[in-house]
N, C-alpha and C positions, 0 to 999 in steps of 0.2 A: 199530899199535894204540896204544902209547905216544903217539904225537904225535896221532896222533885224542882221547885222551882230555887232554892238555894244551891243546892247542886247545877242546876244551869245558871246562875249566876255567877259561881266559882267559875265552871266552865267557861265563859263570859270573859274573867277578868284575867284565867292565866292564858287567855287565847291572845287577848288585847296587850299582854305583859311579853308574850314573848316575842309577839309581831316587832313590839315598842324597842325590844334588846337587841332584836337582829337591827334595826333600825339604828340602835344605839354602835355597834360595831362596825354598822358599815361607812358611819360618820366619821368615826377611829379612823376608817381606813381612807377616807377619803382625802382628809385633812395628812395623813401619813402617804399616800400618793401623791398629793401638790410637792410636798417638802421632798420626796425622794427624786420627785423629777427635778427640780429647782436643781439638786447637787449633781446628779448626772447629767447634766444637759438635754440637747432635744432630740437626743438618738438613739439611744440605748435601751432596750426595752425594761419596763420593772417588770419585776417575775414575782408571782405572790403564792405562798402554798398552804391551802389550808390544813393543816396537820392535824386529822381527822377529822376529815371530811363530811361524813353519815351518809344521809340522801343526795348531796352535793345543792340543800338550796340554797347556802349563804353564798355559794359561788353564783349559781345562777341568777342571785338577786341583785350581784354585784356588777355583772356585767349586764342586766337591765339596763341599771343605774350608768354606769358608764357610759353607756351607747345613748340614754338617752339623755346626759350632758353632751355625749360629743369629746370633749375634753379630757386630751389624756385616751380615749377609750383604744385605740391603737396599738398603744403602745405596750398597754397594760394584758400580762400571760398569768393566767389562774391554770394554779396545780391541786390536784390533792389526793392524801391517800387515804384508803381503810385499814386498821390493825387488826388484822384477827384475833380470833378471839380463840386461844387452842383450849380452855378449858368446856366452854360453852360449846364450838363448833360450829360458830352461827354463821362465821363468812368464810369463803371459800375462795370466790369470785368477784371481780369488779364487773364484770361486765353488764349487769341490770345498771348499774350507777352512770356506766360509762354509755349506753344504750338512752338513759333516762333523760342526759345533758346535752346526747349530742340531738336529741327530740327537741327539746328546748333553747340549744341552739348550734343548728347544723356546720356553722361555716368552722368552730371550731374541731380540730386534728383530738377528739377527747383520748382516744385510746394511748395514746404517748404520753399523756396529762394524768391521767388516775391511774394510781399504783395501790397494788396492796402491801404492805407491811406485817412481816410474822411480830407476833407481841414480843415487846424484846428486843429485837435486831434494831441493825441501822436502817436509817434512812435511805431508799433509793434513792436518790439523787447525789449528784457532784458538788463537792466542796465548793463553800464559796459562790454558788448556783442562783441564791435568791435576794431580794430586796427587802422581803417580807415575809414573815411566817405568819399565821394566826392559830390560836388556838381560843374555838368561842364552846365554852365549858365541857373541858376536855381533861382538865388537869384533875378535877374532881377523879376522875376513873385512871389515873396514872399512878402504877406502882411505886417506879422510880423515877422521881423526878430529878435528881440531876442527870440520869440520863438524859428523859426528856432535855433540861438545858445544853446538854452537852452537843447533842444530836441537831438543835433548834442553832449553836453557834458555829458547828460546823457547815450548815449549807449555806447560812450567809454570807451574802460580802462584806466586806470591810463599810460601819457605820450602819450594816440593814438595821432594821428592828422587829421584835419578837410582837403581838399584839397578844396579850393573855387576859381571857374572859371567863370567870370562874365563880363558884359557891366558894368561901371559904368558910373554915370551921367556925368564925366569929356565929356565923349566922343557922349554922345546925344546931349551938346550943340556945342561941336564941330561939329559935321552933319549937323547943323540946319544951320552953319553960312557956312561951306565947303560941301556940299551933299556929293560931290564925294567921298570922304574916308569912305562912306558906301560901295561902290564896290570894294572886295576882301579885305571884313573886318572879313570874314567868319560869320557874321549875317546872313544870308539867312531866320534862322529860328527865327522867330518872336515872336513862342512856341504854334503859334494856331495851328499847325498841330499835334503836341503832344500829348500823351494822357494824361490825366490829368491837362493838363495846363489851364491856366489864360490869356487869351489875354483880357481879359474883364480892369480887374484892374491888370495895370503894374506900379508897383513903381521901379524906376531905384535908385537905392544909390551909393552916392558917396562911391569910395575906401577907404577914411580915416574914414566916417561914418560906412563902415562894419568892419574896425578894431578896432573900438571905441566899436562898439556894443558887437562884439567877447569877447572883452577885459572885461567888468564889467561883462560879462554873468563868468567871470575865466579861458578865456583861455589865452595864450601867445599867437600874432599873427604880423607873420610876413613878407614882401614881396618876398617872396623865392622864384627863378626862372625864377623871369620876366628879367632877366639878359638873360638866355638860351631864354626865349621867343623873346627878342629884337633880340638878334643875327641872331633864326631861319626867323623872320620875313624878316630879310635884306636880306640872304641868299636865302631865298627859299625853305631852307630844309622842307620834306614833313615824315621825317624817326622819327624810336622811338628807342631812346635811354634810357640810364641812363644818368639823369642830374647829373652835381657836381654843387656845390656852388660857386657862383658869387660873387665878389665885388662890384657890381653895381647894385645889386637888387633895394635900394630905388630911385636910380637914373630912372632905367628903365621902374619903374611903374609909374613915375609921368608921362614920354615921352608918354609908351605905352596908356594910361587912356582916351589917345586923339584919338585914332584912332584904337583901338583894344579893345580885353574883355583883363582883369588883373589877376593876380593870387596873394590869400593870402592863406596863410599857418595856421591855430589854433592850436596850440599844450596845450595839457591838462596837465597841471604840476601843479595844486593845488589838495591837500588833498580831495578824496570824502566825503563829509558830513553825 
């Protein structure tokens, strides 16, 4: 009985952890929406992709959110795709995904919006294409990562930014040596249940290696946010805001690295070639 109700207690806290992290990303993104409309003025649409998408619900919760500020929601075009998965064989199809969002919500064209990606290839989409990429713990299950950045700077435009939400290795050998700070670390999802994912071959990188990596691929990359993340962590807050900027970001990311996913920022500020 005991371990029955400890097991739903876990249960409990990596449900309440991961609600808290999408919650955490979508403040990222909110606060990274103001600012992009600010430089483009009041016409131009921002285009946002989530580069790896899964079930498609951080899209779906983002345009909740938007529509239900009002603000910006117009303006703003959510993409995303699935990577197959050729060793596994798990995905095939978008079209459940694509079926699933435009359920939830009709007005948008989904079928031109989710693409699938063979593991490996380029990105569909046109150079230069987007405002914003996201990837919300995705990098964990990515073979190569300078592709990945490579891939992530070519469809931006000049000045987008990258948003990257990840486990890094700081916090796998942290597990190894404390277990417990896996429970209501919002890991629950491993990414085998995913579509498209990789549970086969999982490379975890360090945070200072995916900034390193970011960095020669030509982006700027910086620890934005884990300041607001540490706060929300302590507090408990489960809500979405707009982030402001922290004083404490690199301090934050070293603390959180141990026991949480991190957040780096890429921003595209060199001349396209």
């Amino acid at each position: 009985m005991t371990r029955a109700c400890n097991c739903q207690a876990n249960f409990q806290k990596d449900h309440f952890a991961l609600r808290s992290f999408q919650a955490h990303v979508i403040s990222c993104l909110l606060a990274e929406i103001e600012r992009r409309a600010a430089l483009l003025g009041n016409s131009d649409p921002i285009r946002i992709l989530d580069a790896g998408c899964g079930r498609g619900d951080l899209i779906s919760e983002l345009m909740h959110i938007l529509r239900e500020r009002g603000k910006l929601a117009g303006r703003c075009e959510l993409y995303g795709f699935i990577a197959t998965d050729r060793m596994a064989g798990k995905t095939t199809s978008c079209d459940d995904l694509v079926e699933s969002l435009k359920a939830r919500h009709p007005e948008v064209g989904w079928r031109g919006r989710i693409r699938l990606v063979p593991s490996g290839g380029p990105w569909p989409f046109e150079d230069r294409y987007f405002d914003i990429t996201i990837s919300s713990q995705v990098l964990e299950h990515s073979r190569q990562l300078g592709w990945y950045f490579e891939q992530c700077y070519r469809v931006l435009r000049r000045s987008g930014i990258g948003l990257h939400c990840f486990e890094a290795s700081e916090m796998s050998r942290a597990i190894r040596i404390f277990p417990s700070l896996a429970a209501g670390s919002g890991l629950v999802d491993s990414g085998n249940d995913r579509p498209g994912s990789d549970g086969i071959c999982q490379v975890i990188p360090s945070w200072k290696r995916v900034l390193d990596i970011g960095e020669r691929v030509g982006f700027k990359v910086s620890p934005r946010y884990n300041g607001c993340l540490l706060r929300r962590k302590l507090s408990g807050d489960s809500t979405a805001y707009r982030y402001s900027r922290s004083l404490f970001d690199n301090f934050a990311i070293r603390l959180l690295a141990l026991w949480s996913p991190v957040t780096l920022i890429s921003e595209k500020v060199q001349r396209d070639s």
